[in-house]
TORTILO-256754 format. One line per field, with one value per residue (C-alpha): residue number from 0; chain; x, y, z. Coordinates in nm, 3 decimals, padded with zeros to 5 digits, always signed. Example, Ala and Ser with C-alpha at 12.3 -4.5 7.8 and 13.67 -1.06 7.14 Angstrom:
! TORTILO-256754
k: 0; 1 .
c: A; A .
X: +01.230; +01.367 .
Y: -00.450; -00.106 .
Z: +00.780; +00.714 .
***
This chain:
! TORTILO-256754
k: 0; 1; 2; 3; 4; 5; 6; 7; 8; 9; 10; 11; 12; 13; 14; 15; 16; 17; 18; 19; 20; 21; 22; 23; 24; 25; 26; 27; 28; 29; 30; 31; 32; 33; 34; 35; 36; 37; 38; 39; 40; 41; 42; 43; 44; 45; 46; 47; 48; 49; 50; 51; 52; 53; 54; 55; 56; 57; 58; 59; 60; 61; 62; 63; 64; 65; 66; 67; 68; 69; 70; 71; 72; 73; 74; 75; 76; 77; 78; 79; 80; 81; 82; 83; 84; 85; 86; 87; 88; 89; 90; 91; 92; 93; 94; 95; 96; 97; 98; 99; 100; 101; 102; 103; 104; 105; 106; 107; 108; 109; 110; 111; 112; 113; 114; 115; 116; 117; 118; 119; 120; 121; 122; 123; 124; 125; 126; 127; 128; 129; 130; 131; 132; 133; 134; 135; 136; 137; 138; 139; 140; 141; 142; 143; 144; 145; 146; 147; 148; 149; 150; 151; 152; 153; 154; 155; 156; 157; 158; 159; 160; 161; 162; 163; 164; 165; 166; 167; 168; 169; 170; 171; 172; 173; 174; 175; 176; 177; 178; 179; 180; 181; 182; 183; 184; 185; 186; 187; 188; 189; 190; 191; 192; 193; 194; 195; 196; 197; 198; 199; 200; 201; 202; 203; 204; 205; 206; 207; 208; 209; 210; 211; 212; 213; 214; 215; 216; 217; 218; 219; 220; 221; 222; 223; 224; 225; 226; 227; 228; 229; 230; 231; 232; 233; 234; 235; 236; 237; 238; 239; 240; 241; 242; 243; 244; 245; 246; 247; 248; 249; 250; 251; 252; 253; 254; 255; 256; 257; 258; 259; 260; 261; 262; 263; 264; 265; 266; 267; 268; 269; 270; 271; 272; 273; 274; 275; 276; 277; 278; 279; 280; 281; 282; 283; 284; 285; 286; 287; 288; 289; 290; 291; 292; 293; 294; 295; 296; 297; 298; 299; 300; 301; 302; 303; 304; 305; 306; 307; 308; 309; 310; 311; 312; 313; 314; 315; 316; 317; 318; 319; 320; 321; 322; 323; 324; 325; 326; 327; 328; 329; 330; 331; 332; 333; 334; 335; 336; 337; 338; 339; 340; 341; 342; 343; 344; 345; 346; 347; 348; 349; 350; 351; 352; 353; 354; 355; 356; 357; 358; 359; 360; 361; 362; 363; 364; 365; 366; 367; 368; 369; 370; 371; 372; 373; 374; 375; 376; 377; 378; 379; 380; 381; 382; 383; 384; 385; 386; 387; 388; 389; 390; 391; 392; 393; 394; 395; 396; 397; 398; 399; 400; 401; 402; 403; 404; 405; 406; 407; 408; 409; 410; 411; 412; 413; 414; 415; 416; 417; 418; 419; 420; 421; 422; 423 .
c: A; A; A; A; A; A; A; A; A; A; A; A; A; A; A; A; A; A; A; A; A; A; A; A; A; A; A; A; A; A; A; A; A; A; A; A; A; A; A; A; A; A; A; A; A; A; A; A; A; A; A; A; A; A; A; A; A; A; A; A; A; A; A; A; A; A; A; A; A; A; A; A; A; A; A; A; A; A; A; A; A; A; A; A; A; A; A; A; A; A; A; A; A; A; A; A; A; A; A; A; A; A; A; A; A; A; A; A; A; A; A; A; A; A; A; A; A; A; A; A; A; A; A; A; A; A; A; A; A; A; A; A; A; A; A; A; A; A; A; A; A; A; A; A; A; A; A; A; A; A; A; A; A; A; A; A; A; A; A; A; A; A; A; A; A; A; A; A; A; A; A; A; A; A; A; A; A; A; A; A; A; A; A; A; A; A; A; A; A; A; A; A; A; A; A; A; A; A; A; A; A; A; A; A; A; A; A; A; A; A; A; A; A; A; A; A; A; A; A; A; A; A; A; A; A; A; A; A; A; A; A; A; A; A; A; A; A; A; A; A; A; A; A; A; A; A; A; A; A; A; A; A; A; A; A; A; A; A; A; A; A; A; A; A; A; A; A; A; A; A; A; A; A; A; A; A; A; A; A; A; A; A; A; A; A; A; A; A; A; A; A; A; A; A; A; A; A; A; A; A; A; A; A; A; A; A; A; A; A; A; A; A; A; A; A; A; A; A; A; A; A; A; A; A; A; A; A; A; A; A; A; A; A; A; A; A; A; A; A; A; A; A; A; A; A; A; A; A; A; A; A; A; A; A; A; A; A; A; A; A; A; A; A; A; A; A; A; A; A; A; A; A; A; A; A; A; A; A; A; A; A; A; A; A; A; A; A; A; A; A; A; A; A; A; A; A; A; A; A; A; A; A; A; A; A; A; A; A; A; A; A; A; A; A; A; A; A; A; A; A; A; A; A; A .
X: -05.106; -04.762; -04.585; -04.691; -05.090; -05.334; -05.714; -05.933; -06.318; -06.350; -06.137; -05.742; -05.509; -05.154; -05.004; -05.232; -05.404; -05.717; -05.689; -06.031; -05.952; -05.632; -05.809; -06.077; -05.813; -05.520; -05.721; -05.680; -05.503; -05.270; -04.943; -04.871; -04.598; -04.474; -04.214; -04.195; -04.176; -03.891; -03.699; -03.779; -03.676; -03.335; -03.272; -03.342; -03.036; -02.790; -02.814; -02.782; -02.422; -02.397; -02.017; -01.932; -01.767; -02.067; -02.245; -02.593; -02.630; -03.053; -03.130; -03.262; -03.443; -03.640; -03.792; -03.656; -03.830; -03.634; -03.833; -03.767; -03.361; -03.335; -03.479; -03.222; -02.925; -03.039; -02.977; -02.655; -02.748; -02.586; -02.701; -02.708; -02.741; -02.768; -02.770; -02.668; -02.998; -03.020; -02.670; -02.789; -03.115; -02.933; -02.684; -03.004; -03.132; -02.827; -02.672; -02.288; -02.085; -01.866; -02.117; -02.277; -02.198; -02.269; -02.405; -02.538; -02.434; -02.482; -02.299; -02.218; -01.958; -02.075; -02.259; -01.847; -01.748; -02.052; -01.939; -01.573; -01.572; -01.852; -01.596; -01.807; -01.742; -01.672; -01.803; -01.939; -01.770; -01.912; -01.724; -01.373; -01.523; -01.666; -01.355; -01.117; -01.367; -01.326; -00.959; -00.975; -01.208; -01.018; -00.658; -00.854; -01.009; -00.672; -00.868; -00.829; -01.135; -01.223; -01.368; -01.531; -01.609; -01.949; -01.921; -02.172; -02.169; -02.422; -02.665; -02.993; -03.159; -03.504; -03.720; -03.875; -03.651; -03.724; -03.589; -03.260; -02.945; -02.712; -02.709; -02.413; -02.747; -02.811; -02.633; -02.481; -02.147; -01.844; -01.739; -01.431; -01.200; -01.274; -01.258; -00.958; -00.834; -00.977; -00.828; -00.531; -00.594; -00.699; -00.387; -00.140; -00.334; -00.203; -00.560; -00.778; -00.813; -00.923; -01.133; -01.425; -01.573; -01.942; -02.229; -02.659; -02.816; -03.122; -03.450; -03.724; -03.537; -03.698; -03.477; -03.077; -02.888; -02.872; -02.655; -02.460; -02.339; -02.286; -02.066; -01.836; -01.780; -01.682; -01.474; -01.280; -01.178; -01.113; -00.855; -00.676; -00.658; -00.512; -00.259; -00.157; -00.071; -00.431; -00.620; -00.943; -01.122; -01.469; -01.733; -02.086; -02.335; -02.614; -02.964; -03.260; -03.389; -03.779; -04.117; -04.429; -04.669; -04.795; -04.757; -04.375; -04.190; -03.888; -03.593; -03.466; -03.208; -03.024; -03.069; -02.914; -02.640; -02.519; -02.491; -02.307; -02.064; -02.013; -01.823; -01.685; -01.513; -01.229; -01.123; -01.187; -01.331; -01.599; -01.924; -02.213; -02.521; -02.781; -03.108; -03.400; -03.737; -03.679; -03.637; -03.974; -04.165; -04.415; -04.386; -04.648; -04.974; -05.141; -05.513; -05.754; -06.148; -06.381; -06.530; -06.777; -06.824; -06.891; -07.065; -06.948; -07.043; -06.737; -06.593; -06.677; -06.437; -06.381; -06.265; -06.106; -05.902; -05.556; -05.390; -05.080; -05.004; -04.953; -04.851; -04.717; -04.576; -04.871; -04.896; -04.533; -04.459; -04.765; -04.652; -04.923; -04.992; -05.255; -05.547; -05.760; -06.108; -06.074; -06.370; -06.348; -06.646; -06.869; -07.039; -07.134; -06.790; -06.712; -06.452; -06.299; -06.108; -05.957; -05.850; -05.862; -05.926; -05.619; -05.727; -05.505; -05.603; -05.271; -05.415; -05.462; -05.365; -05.525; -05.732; -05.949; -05.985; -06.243; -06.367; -06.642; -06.717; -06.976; -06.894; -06.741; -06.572; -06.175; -05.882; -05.533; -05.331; -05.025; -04.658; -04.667; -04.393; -04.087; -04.134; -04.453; -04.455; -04.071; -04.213; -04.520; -04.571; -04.840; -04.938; -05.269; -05.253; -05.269; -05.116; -04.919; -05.006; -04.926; -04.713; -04.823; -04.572; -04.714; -04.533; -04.782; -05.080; -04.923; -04.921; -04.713; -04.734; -04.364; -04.468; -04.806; -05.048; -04.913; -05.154; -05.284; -05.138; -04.817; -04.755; -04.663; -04.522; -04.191; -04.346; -04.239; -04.504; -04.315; -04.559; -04.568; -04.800; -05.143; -05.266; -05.171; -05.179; -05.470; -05.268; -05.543 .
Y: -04.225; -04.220; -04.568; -04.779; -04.608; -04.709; -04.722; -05.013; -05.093; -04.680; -04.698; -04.610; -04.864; -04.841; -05.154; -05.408; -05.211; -05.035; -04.667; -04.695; -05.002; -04.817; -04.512; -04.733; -04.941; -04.610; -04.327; -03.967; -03.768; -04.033; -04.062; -04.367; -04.443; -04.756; -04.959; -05.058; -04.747; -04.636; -04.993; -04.872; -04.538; -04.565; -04.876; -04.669; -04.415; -04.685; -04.835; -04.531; -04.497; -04.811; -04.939; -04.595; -04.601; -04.435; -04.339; -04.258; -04.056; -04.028; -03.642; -03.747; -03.417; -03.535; -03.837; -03.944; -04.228; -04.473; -04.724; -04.540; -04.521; -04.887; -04.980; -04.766; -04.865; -05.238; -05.141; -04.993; -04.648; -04.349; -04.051; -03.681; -03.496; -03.167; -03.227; -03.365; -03.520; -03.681; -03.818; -04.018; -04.124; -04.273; -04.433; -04.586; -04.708; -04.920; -04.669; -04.695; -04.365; -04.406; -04.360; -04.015; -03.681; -03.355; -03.066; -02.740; -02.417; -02.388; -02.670; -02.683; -02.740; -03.043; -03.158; -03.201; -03.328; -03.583; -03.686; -03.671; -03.929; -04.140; -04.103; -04.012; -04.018; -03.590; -03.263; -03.059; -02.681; -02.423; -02.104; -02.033; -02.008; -02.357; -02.472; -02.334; -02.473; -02.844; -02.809; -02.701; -02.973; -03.250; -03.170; -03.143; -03.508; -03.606; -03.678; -03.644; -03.436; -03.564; -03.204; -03.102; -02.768; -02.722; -02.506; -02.206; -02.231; -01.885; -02.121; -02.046; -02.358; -02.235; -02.345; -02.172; -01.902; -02.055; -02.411; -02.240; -02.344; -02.197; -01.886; -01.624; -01.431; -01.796; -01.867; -02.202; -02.313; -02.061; -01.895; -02.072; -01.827; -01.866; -02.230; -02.232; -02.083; -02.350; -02.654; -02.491; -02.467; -02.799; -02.943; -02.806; -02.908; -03.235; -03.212; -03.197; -03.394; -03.258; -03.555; -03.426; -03.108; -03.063; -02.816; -02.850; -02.604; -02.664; -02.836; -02.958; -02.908; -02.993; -02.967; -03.110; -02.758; -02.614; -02.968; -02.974; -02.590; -02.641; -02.945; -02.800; -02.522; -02.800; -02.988; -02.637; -02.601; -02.945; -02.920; -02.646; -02.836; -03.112; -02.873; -02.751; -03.116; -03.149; -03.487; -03.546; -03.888; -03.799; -03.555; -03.469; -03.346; -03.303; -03.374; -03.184; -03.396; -03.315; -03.550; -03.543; -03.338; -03.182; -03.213; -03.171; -03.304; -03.505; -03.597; -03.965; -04.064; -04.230; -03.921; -03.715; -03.932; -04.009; -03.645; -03.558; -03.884; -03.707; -03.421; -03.579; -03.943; -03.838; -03.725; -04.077; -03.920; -04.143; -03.959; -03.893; -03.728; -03.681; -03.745; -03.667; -03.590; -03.823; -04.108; -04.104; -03.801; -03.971; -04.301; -04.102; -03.972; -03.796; -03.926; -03.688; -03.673; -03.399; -03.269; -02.969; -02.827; -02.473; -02.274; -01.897; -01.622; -01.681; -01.954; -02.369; -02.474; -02.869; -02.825; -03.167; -03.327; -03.225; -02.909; -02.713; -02.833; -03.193; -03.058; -02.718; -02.739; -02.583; -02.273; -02.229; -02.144; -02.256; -02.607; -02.732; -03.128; -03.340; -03.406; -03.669; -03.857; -04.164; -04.300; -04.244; -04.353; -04.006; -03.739; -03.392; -03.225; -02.892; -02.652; -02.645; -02.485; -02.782; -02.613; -02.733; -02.630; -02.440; -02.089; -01.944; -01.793; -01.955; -02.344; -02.475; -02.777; -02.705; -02.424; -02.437; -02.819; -02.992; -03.302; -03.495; -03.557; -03.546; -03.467; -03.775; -03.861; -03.961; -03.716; -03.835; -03.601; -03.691; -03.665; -03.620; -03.858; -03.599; -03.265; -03.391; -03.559; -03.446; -03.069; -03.110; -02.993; -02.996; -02.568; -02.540; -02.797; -03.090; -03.443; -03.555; -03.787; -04.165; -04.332; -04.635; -04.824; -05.074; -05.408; -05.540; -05.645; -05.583; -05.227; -05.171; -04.868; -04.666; -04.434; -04.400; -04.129; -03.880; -03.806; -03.457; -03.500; -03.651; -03.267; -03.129; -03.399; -03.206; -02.877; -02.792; -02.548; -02.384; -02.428; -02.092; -02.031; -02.125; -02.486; -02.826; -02.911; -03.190; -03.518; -03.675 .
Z: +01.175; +01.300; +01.395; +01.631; +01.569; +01.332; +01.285; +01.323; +01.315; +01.348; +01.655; +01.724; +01.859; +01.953; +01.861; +01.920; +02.280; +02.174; +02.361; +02.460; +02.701; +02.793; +02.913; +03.105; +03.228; +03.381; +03.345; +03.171; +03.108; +03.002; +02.809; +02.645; +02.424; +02.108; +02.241; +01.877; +01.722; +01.956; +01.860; +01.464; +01.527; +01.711; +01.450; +01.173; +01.318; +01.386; +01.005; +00.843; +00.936; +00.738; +00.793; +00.966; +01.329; +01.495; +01.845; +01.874; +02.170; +02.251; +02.400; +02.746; +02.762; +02.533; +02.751; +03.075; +03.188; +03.339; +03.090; +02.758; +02.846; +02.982; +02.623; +02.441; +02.641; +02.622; +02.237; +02.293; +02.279; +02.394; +02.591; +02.566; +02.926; +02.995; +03.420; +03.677; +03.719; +03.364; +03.435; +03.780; +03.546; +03.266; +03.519; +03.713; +03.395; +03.279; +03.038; +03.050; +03.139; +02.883; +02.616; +02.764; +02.680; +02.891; +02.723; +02.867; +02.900; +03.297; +03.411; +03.799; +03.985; +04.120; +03.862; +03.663; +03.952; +03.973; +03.563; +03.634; +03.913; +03.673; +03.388; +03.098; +02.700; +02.710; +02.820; +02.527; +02.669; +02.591; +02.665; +02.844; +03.194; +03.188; +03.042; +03.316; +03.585; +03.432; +03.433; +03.796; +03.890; +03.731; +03.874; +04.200; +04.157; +03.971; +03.657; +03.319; +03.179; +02.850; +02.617; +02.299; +02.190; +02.093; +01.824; +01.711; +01.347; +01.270; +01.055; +01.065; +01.097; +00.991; +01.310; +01.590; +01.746; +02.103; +01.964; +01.698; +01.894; +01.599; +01.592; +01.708; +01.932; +02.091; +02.412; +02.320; +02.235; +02.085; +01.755; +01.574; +01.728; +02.062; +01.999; +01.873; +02.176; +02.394; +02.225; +02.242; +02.596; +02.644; +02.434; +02.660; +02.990; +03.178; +03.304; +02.989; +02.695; +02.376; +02.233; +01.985; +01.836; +01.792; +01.733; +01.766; +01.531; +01.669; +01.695; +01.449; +01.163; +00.834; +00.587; +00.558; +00.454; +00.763; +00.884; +00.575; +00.656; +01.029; +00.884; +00.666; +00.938; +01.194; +00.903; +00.860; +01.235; +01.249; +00.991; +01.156; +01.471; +01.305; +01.130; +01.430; +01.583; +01.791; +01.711; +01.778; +01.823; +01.701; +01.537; +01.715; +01.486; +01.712; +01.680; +01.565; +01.283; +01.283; +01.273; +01.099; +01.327; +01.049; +00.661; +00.689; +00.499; +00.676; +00.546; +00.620; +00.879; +00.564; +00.354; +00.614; +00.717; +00.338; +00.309; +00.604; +00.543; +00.196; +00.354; +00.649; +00.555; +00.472; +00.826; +00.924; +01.222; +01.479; +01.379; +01.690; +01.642; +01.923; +01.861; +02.107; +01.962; +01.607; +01.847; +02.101; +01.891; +01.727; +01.932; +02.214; +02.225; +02.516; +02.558; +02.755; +02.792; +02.690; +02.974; +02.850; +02.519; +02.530; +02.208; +02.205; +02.090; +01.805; +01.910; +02.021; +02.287; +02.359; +02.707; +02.803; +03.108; +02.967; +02.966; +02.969; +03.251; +03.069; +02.715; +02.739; +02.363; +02.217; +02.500; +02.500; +02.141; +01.956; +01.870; +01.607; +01.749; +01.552; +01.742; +01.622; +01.749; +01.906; +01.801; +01.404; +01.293; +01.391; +01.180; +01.236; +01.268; +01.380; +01.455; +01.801; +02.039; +02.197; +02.581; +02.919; +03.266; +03.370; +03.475; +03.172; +02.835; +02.728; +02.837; +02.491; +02.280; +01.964; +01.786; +01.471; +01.506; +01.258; +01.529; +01.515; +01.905; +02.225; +02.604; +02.743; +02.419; +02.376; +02.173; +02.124; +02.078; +01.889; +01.842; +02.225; +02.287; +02.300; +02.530; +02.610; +02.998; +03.006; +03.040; +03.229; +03.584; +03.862; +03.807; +03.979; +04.201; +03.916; +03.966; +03.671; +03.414; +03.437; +03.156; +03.000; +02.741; +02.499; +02.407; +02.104; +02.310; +02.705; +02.883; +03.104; +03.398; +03.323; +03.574; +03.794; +03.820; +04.086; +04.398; +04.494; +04.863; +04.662; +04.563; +04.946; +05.022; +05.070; +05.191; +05.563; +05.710; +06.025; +06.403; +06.436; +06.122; +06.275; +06.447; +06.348; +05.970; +05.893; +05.804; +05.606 .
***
């Protein structure tokens, strides 16, 4: 069981709230989350710098309730955004501007202009276009636009194509050359401020050679910069360190940071990395109900209250998520198609599952805490999940369960189309 889950009397708890009482109590689908494991897991980050000057900066796309980033700013965390959006959310939620980065490749106009006037840590740029906009924007404003390159290093980071960030096909960040080009740019602007360099190889990654090669290309540029009389104040990593969904095997926060301090140090350099998923990953699970179970001619679906409408992981590039009884103590397993009831061959969370379980019976479905609510949406007409964080023994509702009539809400049908529409 990840942290923050564990197995008692044949049932699972998380912390010290058994799941069953929290499903009676707010419902299912449900996504519910370890405030302790997300206090162990951003810890965990922070101390393997060790004496390092440092900056955790937490992914928002990861997870963006207002809950999960009040608890990480209220430990002095950072913040990755990649919108305008995240940027008003991690405002809301107490995070200080000066400790958020921008990344993205599609940044708008007034999306810079919205960071600008907030006065965050830096834009990570990622071509000449965005670059010249920035500059325009700030002597407009009469700012000072704080930039880092996001470099693309060509590593292959050895993870799902749809989550590889590194790579010279991807779309993010520039080659060395080009970047070169922009911090020269930047240098000689009164309206830009060449702060950092960085690079995110990508997601899920399992194994530290991919970060120590994107490194030593960042330490190379670096060096030229400084050769030709450009400083910078600090060194972004990124994030992608993986979790357990699986039998992976992970390396440690301490692991990876030792090694990248081994190659780095010596530019006396602030380090940053920007973790998403190794921060709230395994902190959630997404509890749902079987509804029906359906024998096939070749197959046995469990066809639950869940689907990809709440977890689209597993339909979007076949993300493998444990899925485990709730009640433990059962015999009599078989294998499942676990699916639910979106009209979609694609609508499943799990195939060729071994579970032991009876209509009306609880799943969890784990490692849901990153990508899980943050991607869901309401396709066929389908309220969202509430969000339920647990303190120990206390739950508390992060977010409540949307209401069908809560979805057109905002939809405007024009008096010309038909009679009056029913208000109930």
């Amino acid at each position: 069981m990840p942290t923050g889950f564990s197995i008692r009397d044949h049932s699972i708890f998380c912390e010290s709230s058994s799941i069953d009482a929290l499903a009676d109590n707010f419902g299912t689908p449900l996504y519910i989350y370890s405030q302790n494991a997300i206090v162990e897991a951003f810890t965990a980050w922070s101390e393997a710098f060790q004496d390092a000057e440092h900056l955790v900066c937490y992914a928002v796309k990861a997870n963006s309730n207002i809950a999960i980033l009040k608890l990480l700013a209220s430990m002095g965390s950072g913040f990755d955004i990649v919108s305008g959006g995240e940027l008003q959310r991690v405002l809301h939620a107490g995070g200080l501007a000066e400790k958020i980065v921008f990344s993205g490749v599609g940044k708008a106009a007034s999306e810079i202009e919205q960071a600008l006037t907030a006065g965050i840590r830096c834009f990570n740029v990622e071509s000449t276009s965005e670059l010249l906009l920035i500059e325009r924007l700030a002597d407009r404003l009469g700012k000072v636009a704080p930039i880092s390159v996001r470099i693309n290093p060509d590593v292959d980071a050895k993870t799902h194509p749809y989550i590889s960030t590194g790579l010279k096909e991807n779309k993010f960040g520039v080659n060395a050359e080009t970047a070169r080009e922009l911090y020269r740019i930047a240098h000689a602007s009164p309206c830009l401020r060449p702060v950092g360099i960085d690079c995110h190889i990508g997601s899920q990654l399992t194994d530290i050679t991919p970060f120590i090669d994107s490194v030593k290309h960042l330490k190379d540029v670096v060096l030229e910069l400084q050769s030709a009389g450009i400083e910078l104040r600090h060194i972004d990593i990124g994030g992608g360190l993986g979790i357990r969904y699986s039998d992976e095997q992970i390396p440690s926060t301490g692991e990876l940071i030792t090694a990248v301090r081994e190659h780095l140090d010596d530019l006396s350099l602030e380090l940053m990395i920007e973790p998403g998923r190794s921060i709230v990953g395994n902190a959630g699970a997404l509890i749902t109900r079987v509804q029906v179970i359906k024998t096939g001619e070749t197959k046995n679906f469990a066809v639950v209250d869940a689907a990809m409408n709440d977890l689209l992981r597993p339909a979007l590039y076949s993300a493998w998520q444990d899925i485990v009884e709730v009640d433990a103590g059962k015999d009599d397993a078989a294998l499942y198609d676990v699916v639910g009831p979106v009209c979609e061959t694609g609508d499943f969370l799990g195939k060729d599952r071994e579970l032991s379980i009876d209509e009306g019976d609880l799943l969890a479905i784990l490692g849901a805490g990153a990508y899980g609510f943050a991607m869901s949406s309401n396709y066929n007409t389908r309220p969202r999940a509430a969000e339920v964080l647990i303190d120990k023994n206390e739950a508390h509702v992060i977010r409540s369960r949307e209401r069908v009539e809560d979805l057109w809400i905002n939809e405007v049908v024009p008096s010309h189309i038909g009679g009056p529409v029913n208000e109930d």
